[in-house]
C-alpha positions in Angstrom: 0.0 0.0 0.0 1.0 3.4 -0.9 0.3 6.5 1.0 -0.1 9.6 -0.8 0.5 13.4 1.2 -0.2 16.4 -0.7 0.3 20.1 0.1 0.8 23.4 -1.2 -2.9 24.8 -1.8 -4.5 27.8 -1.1 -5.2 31.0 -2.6 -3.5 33.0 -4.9 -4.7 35.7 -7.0 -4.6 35.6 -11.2 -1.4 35.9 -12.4 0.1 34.2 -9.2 1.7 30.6 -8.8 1.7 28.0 -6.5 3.3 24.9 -6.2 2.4 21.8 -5.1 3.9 18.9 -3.9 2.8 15.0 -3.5 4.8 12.3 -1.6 4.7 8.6 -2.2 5.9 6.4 1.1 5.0 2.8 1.3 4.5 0.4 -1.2 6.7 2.7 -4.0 9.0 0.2 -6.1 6.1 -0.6 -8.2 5.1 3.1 -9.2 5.6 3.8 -13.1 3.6 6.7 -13.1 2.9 9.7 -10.9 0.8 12.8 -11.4 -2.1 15.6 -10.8 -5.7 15.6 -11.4 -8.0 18.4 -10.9 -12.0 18.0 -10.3 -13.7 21.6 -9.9 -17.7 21.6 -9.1 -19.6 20.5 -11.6 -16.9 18.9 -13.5 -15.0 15.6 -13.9 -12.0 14.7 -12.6 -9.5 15.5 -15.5 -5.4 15.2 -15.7 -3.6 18.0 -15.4 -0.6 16.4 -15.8 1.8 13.0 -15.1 5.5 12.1 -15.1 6.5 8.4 -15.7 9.6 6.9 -13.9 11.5 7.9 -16.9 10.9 10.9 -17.2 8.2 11.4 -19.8 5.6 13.8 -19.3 2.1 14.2 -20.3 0.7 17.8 -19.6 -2.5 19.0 -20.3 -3.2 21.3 -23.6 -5.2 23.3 -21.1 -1.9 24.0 -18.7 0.8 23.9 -21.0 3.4 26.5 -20.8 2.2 27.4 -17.6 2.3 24.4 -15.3 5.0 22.1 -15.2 5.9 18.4 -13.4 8.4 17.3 -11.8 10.0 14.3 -9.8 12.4 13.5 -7.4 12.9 9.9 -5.5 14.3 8.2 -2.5 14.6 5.0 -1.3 11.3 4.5 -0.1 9.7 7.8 -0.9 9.0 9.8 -4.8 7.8 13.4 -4.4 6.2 15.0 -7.7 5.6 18.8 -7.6 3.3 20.8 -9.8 4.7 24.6 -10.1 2.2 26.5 -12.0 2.6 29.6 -12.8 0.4 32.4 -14.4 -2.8 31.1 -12.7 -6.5 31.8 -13.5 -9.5 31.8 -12.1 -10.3 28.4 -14.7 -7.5 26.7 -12.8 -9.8 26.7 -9.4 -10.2 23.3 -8.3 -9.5 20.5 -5.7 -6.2 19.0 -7.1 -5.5 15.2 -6.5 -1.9 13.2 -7.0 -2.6 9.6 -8.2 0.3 6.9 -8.5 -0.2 3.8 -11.3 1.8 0.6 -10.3 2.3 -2.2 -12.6 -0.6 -4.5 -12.7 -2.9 -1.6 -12.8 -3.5 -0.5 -9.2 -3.6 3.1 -8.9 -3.8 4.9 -5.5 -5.3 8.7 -5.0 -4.3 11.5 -2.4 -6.9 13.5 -0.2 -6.8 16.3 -2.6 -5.5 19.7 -1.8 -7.6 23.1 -2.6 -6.3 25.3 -4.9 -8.6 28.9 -5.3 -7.6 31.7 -7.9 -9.6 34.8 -7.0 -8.8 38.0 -6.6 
């Protein structure tokens, strides 16, 4: 099992950035894939962006050139940060970090608030 601690929400006026992290502890030596989701009221869940073991990011049409993914690992912890810079009011949303293992188990975080608004 993998446990999943966010942080780094809040609010930030447009313009602004924020960044947050996401650390994996546990059950890591199986995770391929890392990354952010965003679900803001009304909407579905949708990926923000993702960054595989190797490197290889996916990133949202939606965020690109503003937001940007990145990883770091330990021994028994992987930490993926979101920096996002010129932020808008669109970008409000609960943000969630979601690891994939081989064999297709994924595991979710709490989700961490993130409100532009001036």
């Amino acid at each position: 099992q993998v446990q999943l601690v966010e942080s780094g929400g809040g609010l930030v006026q447009p313009g602004g950035s924020l960044r947050l992290s996401c650390t994996a502890s546990g059950r890591v030596f199986d995770i391929y894939d890392m990354g952010w989701y965003r679900q803001a009221p009304g909407n579905e869940r949708e990926l923000v962006a993702s960054i595989t073991n190797a490197g290889t990011t996916n990133v949202a049409d939606s965020v690109k050139g503003r937001f940007t993914i990145s990883r770091s690992g330990a021994r028994n912890s992987v930490t993926v940060d979101l920096q996002m810079n010129s932020l808008k009011s669109g970008d409000t949303a609960v943000y969630y970090c979601r690891a994939w293992h081989y064999g297709g188990s994924t595991d979710w975080g709490q989700g961490t608030q993130v409100t532009v608004s001036s």
